[in-house]
N, C-alpha and C positions, 0 to 999 in steps of 0.2 A: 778625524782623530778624537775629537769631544763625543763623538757619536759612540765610536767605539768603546773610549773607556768609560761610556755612562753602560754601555752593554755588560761590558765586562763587570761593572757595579754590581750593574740589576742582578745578572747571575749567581755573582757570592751572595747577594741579600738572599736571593729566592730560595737557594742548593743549602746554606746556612741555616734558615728559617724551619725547612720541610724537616732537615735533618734534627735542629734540635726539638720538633714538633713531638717528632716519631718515638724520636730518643724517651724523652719525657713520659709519653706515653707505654711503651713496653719496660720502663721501669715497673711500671705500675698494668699489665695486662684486663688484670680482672676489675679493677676500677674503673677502665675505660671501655671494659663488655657491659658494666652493670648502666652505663651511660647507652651503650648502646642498646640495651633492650630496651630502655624509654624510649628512645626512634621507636623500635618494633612494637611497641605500645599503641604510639599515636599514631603509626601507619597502617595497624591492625596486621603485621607480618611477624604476629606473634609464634609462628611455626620455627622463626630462624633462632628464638631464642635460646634453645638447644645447643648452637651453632656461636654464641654471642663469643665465645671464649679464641677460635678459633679465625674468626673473622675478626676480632680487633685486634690480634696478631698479625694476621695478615695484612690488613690495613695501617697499619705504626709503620710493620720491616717494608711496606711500600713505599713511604715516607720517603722514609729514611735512605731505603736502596736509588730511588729516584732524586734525591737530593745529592748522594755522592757521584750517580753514574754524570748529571750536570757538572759539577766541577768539576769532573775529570776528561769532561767530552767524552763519554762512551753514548754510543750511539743517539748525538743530541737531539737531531730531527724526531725521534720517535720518542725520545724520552721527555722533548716539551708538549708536543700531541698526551702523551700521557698524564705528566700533570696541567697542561688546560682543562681535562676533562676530568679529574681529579678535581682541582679547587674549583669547575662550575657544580657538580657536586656536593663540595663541602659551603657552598655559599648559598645553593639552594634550602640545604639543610638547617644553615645558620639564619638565615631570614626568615624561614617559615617557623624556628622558633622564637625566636625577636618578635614577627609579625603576631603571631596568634599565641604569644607567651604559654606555650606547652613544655618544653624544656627548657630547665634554667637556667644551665648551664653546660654550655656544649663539650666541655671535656678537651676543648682544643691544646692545650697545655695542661693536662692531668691536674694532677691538684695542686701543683707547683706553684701555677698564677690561675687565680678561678678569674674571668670574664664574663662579663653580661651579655646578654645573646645578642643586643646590639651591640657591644667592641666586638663580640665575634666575624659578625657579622663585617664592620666594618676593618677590622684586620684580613678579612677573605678579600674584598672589593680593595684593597691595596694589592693584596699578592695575585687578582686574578687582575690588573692592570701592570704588573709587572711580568705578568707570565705573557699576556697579552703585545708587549714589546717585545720580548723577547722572541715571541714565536714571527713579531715584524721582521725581527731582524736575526733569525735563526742564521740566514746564508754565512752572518759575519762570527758565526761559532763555531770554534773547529769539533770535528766530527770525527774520533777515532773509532774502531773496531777491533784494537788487540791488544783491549784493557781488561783480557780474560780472568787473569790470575786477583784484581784487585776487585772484580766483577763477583768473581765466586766467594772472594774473603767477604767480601760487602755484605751477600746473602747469607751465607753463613753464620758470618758476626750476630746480626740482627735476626735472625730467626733461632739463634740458638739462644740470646738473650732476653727474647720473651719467651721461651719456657722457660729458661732457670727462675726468673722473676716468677712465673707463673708458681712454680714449683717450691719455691724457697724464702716467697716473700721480694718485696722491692728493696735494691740495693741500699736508695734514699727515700725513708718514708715522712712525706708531705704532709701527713695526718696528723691530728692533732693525737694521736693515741700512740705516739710512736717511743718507744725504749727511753725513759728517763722522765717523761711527761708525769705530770704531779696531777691526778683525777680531783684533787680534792681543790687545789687551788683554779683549774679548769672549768669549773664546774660552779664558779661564784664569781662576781663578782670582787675585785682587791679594794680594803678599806680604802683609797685614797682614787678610789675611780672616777672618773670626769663624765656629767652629764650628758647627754646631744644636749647644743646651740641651738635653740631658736630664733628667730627675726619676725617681727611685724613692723610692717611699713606705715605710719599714721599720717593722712591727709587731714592739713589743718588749712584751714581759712580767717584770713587777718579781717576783722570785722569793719576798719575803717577804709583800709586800700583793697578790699577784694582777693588782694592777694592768697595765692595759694602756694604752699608749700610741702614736700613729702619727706619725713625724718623719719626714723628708725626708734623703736622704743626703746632701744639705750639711751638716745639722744633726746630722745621726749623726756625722760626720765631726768639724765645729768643738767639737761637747760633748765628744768621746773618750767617751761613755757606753758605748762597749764596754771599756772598762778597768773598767767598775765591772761587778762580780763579781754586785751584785744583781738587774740586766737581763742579760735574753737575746735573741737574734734569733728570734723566731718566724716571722715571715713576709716577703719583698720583693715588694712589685710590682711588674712588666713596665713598663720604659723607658719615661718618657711626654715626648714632642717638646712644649716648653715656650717655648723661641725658636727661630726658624728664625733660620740664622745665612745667611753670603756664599753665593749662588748663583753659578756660571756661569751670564752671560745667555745665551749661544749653545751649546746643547750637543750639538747635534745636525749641526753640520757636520765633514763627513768627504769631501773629495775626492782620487780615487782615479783610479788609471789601469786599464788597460783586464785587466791582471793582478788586480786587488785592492790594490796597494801607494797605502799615502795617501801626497797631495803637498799635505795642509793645511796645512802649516807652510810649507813653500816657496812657495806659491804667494801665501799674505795677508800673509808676512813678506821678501817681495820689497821690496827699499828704491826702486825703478823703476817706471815705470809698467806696467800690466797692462791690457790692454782686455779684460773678461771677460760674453762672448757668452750669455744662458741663453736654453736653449729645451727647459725642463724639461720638454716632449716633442714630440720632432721630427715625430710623426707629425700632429699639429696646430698646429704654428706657422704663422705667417707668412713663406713661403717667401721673397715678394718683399723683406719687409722685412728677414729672414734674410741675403739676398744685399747689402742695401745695409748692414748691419753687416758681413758679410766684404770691400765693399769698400772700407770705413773700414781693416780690419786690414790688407788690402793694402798702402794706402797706410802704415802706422804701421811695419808690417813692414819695408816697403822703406827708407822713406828716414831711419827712427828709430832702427831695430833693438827697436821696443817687442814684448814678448811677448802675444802675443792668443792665449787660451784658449775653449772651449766646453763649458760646462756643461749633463747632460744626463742624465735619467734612462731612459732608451733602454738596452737592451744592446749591446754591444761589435759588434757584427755587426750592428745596425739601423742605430747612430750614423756607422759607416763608411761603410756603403753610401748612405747619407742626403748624408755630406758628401763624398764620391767622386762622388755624382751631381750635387751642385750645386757641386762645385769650392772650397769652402769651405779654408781655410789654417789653420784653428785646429787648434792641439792640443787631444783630448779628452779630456775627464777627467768624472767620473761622482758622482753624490750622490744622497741620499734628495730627492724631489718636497717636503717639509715645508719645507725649506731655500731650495730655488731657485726655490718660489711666495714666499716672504717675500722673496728677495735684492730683485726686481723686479716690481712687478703686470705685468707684459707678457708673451706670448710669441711673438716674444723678447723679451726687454730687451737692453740694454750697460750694463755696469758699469765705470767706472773707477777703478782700484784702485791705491795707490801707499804705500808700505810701509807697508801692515795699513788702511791708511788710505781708506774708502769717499768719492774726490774728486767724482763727479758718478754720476749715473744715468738712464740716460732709456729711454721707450718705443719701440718699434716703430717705432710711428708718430708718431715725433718726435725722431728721430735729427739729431744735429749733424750740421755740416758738415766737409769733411775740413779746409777754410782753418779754423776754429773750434778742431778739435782740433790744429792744428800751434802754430796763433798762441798762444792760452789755454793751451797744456799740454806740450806736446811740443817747441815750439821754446825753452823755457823750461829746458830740462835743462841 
């Protein structure tokens, strides 16, 4: 009886787990393809990267399909055969970056809960000891076959939900760049931030009993035991980080014009509207959709005087010729790809931006209208 209901345990933890893995991740598709072509980096199977969008699709709705078909016992024998070889898989992948620190983060939970490639790792070696009981004790799990209709909704569900995501932007965006987010407070430091903690441990020696003793330098500090003449300092240990104190959440934006000169501060502490274009690389965007955001800025340009910029990790002499050829009106300005794959899943996206302030964001292929942005925003000034 205890056997049983630890089985029946194991199974909602495992069909629970996978399911919300999956979920997590086809919210967000193309974050967890740009993860995957680091794999195809370090394993030199850089041909599949073409492919990356399509395979971390399919790999999330496997997840996830495998997670439901278990809690409903649809074909369970084959479906724990499938994910055992599934998570040795995902734990070979998680070790070997843990091990030889090449990927930092494996993407196991999108950007919901980032992980270190050791908890990744060590979250797989739980589930693959759980999948591992379970396939002991498979006999004691019922095993149905005419769970057709909940089978094909499962597929469905989950595969139509990473292209909409794919297509339309993630439903919950995890990013620090998401609808409402303040770039300018993001991006510093808050007056009343809290340092990292440090610790040094001080070995002291009582000069009449030998004794040795190891305090802490707050404690060396609050006793004044260096005023007593019968201790000495013998030894300190090397700085140890005890609290992590205030982070910068955004540290890695830096936009720059075509000299090198940054125009971060001007451009996210603009108190106006900004319509700002990314097409973190022009040599694979979406031309046509490209064109219907330059002629959103057209229109913002002419009859607003709003400033429309283009974000773009391209060189100076790609970027020109790119928007020379397709007539484009943005002003250019330049960033690392880390930055302007998080600003927007799209390429391109439009961002609108109004002092420091992230007002709206959308994809490609699901660009407002130019009456949308006059009425809602622009005729509002």
């Amino acid at each position: 009886m205890i056997n049983n209901k630890l089985t029946i345990l194991t199974k909602l933890f495992v069909s629970l787990l996978f399911i919300f893995s999956g979920l997590i991740k086809l919210n967000d598709p193309l974050g967890f393809s740009y993860k995957l072509e680091e794999y195809f980096e370090v394993f030199h199977i850089t041909f599949l990267s073409p492919l990356a969008v399509s395979i971390a699709v399919l790999l999330c709705a496997l997840e996830v399909i495998l997670g439901i078909f278990l809690i409903i016992g649809y074909y369970t024998k084959k479906v724990i055969w499938a994910l055992l070889l599934l998570i040795l898989f995902f734990t070979f992948l998680t070790f070997f970056s843990a091990y030889f620190d090449v990927v930092k983060t494996c993407g196991c939970f999108g950007d919901a809960i980032a992980l270190t490639p050791w908890q990744s790792f060590g979250k797989d070696i739980i589930l693959l000891l759980a999948i591992l009981f379970l396939f002991y004790q498979r006999k004691l799990l019922p095993h149905k076959t005419e769970k057709l209709f909940i089978s094909i909704s499962a597929i469905s569900f989950t595969f139509l939900l990473g292209i909409y995501t794919y297509n339309f932007l993630p439903i919950i965006d995890f990013l620090p760049y998401k609808i409402g987010a303040n770039l300018s407070q993001l991006t510093k430091l808050p007056a009343n931030a809290q340092p990292d903690e440090y610790q040094i441990l001080y070995t002291l020696q009582n000069l009449k009993t030998t004794q040795t003793k190891i305090i802490t330098d707050k404690e060396y500090i609050k006793s004044k035991i260096y005023e007593d003449k019968n201790w000495i300092l013998k030894t300190a240990s090397p700085p140890k980080l005890v609290k992590k104190g205030d982070q910068i959440v955004i540290k890695d934006l830096n936009l720059y014009d075509a000299g090198g000169v940054s125009y971060t501060s001007e451009i996210i502490e603009n108190p106006y509207y900004t319509l700002i274009a990314v097409a973190y690389n022009v040599d694979n965007t979406h031309v046509k959709a490209l064109g219907n955001i330059n002629a959103l800025a057209i229109n913002a340009i002419q009859d607003f005087n709003i400033r429309a910029i283009l974000l773009t990790t391209n060189s100076a002499t790609e970027a020109t010729k790119f928007a020379k050829n397709n007539k484009l009106v943005f002003d250019i300005f330049y960033a690392d790809a880390v930055p302007l794959k998080s600003m927007v899943r799209s390429n391109p996206g439009l961002i609108l931006l109004k002092n420091g302030v992230i007002i709206n964001k959308w994809s490609g292929n699901n660009l407002p209208s130019t009456d949308e942005l006059n009425k809602k925003y622009f005729g509002k000034n």
